[in-house]
C-alpha positions as CSV (number, residue, x, y, z in Angstrom):
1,X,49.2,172.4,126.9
2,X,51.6,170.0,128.2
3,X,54.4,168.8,127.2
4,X,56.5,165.0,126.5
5,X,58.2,163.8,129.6
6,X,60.8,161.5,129.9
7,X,58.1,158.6,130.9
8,X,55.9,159.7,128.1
9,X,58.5,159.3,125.8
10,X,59.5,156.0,127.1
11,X,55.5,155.1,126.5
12,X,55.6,156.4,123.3
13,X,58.4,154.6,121.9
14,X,57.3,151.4,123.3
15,X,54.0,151.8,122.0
16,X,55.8,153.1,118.5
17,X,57.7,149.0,118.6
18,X,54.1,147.9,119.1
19,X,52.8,149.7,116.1
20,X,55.5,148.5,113.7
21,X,54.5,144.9,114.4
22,X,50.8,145.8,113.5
23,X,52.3,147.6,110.9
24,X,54.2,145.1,109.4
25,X,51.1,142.3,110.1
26,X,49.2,145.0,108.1
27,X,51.1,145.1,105.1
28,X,51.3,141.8,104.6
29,X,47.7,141.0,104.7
30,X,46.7,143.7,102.2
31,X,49.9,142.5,99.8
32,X,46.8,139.8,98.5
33,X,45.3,142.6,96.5
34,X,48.6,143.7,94.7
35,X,49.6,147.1,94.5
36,X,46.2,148.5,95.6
37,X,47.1,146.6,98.9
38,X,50.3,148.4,98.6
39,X,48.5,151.6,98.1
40,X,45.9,151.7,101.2
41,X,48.3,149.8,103.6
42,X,48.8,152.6,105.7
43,X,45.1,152.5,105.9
44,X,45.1,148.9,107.0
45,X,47.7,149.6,109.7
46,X,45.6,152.6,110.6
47,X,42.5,150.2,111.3
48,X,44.0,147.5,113.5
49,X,46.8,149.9,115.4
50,X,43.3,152.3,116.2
51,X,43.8,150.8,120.1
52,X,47.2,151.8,120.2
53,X,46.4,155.2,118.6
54,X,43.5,155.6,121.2
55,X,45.6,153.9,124.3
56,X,48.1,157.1,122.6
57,X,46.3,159.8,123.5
58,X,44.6,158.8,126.8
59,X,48.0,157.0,128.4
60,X,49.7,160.2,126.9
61,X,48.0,162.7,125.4
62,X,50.2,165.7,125.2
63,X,51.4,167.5,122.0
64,X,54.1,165.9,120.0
65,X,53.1,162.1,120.7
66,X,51.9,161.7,117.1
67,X,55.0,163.3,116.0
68,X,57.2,161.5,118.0
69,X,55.8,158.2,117.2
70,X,55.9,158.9,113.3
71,X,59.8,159.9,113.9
72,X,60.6,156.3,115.7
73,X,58.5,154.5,113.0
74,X,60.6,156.8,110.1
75,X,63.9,156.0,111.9
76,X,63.4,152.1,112.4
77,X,62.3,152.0,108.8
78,X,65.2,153.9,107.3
79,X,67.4,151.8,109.3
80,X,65.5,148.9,107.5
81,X,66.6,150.3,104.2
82,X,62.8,151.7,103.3
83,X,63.5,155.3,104.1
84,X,62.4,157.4,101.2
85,X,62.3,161.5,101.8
86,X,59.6,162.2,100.2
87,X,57.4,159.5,102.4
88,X,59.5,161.2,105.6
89,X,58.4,164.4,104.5
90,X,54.9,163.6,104.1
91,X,54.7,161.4,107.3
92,X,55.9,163.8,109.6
93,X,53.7,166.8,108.4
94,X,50.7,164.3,108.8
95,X,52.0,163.5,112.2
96,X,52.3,167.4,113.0
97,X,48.7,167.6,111.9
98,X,47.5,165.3,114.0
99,X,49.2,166.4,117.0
100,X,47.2,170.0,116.5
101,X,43.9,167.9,116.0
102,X,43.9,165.9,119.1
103,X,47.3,166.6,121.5
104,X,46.4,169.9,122.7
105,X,43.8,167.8,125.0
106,X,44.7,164.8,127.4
107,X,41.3,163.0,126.4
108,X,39.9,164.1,123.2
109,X,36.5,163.3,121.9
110,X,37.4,160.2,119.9
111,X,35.8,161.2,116.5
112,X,39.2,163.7,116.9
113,X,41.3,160.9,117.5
114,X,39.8,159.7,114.0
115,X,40.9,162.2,112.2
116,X,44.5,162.5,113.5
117,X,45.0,159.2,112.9
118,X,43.4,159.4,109.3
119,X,45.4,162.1,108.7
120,X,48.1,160.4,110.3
121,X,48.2,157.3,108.0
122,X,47.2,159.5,104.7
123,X,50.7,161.6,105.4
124,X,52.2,158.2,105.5
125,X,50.1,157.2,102.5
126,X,51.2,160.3,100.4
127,X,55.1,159.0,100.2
128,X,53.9,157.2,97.4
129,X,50.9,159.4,96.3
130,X,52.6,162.6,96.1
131,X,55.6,160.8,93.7
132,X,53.6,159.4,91.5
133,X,51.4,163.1,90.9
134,X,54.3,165.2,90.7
135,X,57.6,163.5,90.3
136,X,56.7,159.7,88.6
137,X,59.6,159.2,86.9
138,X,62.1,160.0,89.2
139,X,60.4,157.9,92.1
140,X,60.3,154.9,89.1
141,X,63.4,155.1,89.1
142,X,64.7,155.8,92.3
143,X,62.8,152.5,93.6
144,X,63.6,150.4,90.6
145,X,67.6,151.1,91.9
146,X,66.3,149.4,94.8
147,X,65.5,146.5,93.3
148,X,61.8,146.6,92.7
149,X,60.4,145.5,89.0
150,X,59.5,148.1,86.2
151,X,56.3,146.2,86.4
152,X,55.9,145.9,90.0
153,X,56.3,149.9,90.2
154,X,53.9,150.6,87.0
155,X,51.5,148.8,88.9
156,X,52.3,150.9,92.1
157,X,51.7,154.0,90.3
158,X,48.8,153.2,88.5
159,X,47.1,152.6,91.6
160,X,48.4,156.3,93.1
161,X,48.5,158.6,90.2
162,X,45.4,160.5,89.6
163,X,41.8,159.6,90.7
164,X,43.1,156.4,91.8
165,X,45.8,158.3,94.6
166,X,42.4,159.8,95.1
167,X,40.6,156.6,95.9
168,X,43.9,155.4,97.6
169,X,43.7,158.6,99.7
170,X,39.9,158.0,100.8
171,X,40.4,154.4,101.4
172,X,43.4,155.2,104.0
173,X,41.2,158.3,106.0
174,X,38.6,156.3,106.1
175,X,40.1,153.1,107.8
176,X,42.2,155.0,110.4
177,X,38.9,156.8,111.4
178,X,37.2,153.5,112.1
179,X,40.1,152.2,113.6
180,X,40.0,155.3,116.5
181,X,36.2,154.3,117.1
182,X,37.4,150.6,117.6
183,X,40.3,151.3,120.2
184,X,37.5,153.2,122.0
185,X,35.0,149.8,121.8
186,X,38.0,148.1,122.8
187,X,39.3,149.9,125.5
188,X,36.9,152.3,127.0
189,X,35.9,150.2,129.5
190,X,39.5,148.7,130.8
191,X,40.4,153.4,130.7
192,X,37.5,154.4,132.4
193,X,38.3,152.0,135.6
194,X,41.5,153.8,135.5
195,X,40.2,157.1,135.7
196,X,38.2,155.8,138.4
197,X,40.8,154.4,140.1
198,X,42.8,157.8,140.0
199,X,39.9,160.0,141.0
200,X,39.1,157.8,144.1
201,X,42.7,158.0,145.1
């Protein structure tokens, strides 16, 4: 099993810049159905960031990349004033997950690639989800400090408590994993001249 160089870092954290842009693309798009967009935005980054997820683990592909590039996305976003510990927490185990899925192998079968980043973007998902099961009014009022709306964050919760975090949950998985296969559609071709490349060098 090998492990982060200095170059793979570098990648990493470029690719991590390129993620928060999606990211940020992401979230707004969904914000046009409410708080459920809110909900399963993770999700919605998860399906249009599957290239750089795949690129991830074939460019890289060594354990820690998942975790590394959750850390740079936690850190730009606290700076950002949305750091929350609860979503930190959360992100970062999802991001451990993920690394034992589909880091321990330089180019793993992509349906593994699907589920790290599902479980990848669910961790991320879960900073609301978990709040809202366990700890609601606390985490109402911790975000209404911040300057969000009673209402905006009764609709927030409504669509993460219970069997709608459930749904939220599903929605998330389920985009990430078809975001993996579409990295693969996108790039396979533009990989496999590299390998090519390398092996006939």
């Amino acid at each position: 099993m090998k492990k982060l160089k200095i170059k793979d870092c570098v990648t990493v954290a470029l690719l991590s810049a390129l993620y928060i842009i999606f990211y940020m693309i992401a979230g707004s798009v969904v914000m046009v159905f409410g708080a459920f967009g809110h909900a399963i935005s993770p999700g919605a980054c998860g399906l249009i960031v599957g290239p750089i997820i795949y690129f991830l683990t074939r460019k890289v592909g060594k354990m820690g990349q998942f975790t590394l590039m959750q850390a740079i996305v936690m850190i730009i976003y606290s700076v950002m004033g949305a750091g929350y510990l609860p979503w930190l927490i959360t992100s970062m185990v999802g991001a451990l997950i993920a690394d034992l899925i589909a880091s321990r192998e330089s180019r793993p079968a992509t349906w593994k690639v699907g589920i790290a980043s599902g479980v990848f973007h669910v961790g991320q998902a879960f900073g609301s989800i978990i709040p809202s099961w366990f700890f609601v009014d606390s985490y109402r009022e911790e975000w209404i400090g911040r300057g969000q709306t009673p209402e905006a964050m009764d609709a927030m919760i409504y669509y993460t408590q219970g069997f709608m975090g459930v749904i939220a949950t599903v929605v998330v998985f389920a985009l990430s994993f078809v975001g993996a296969y579409f990295g693969q559609l996108l790039l396979k071709k533009h990989l496999d001249k590299n390998v090519e490349k390398k092996a006939a060098a």
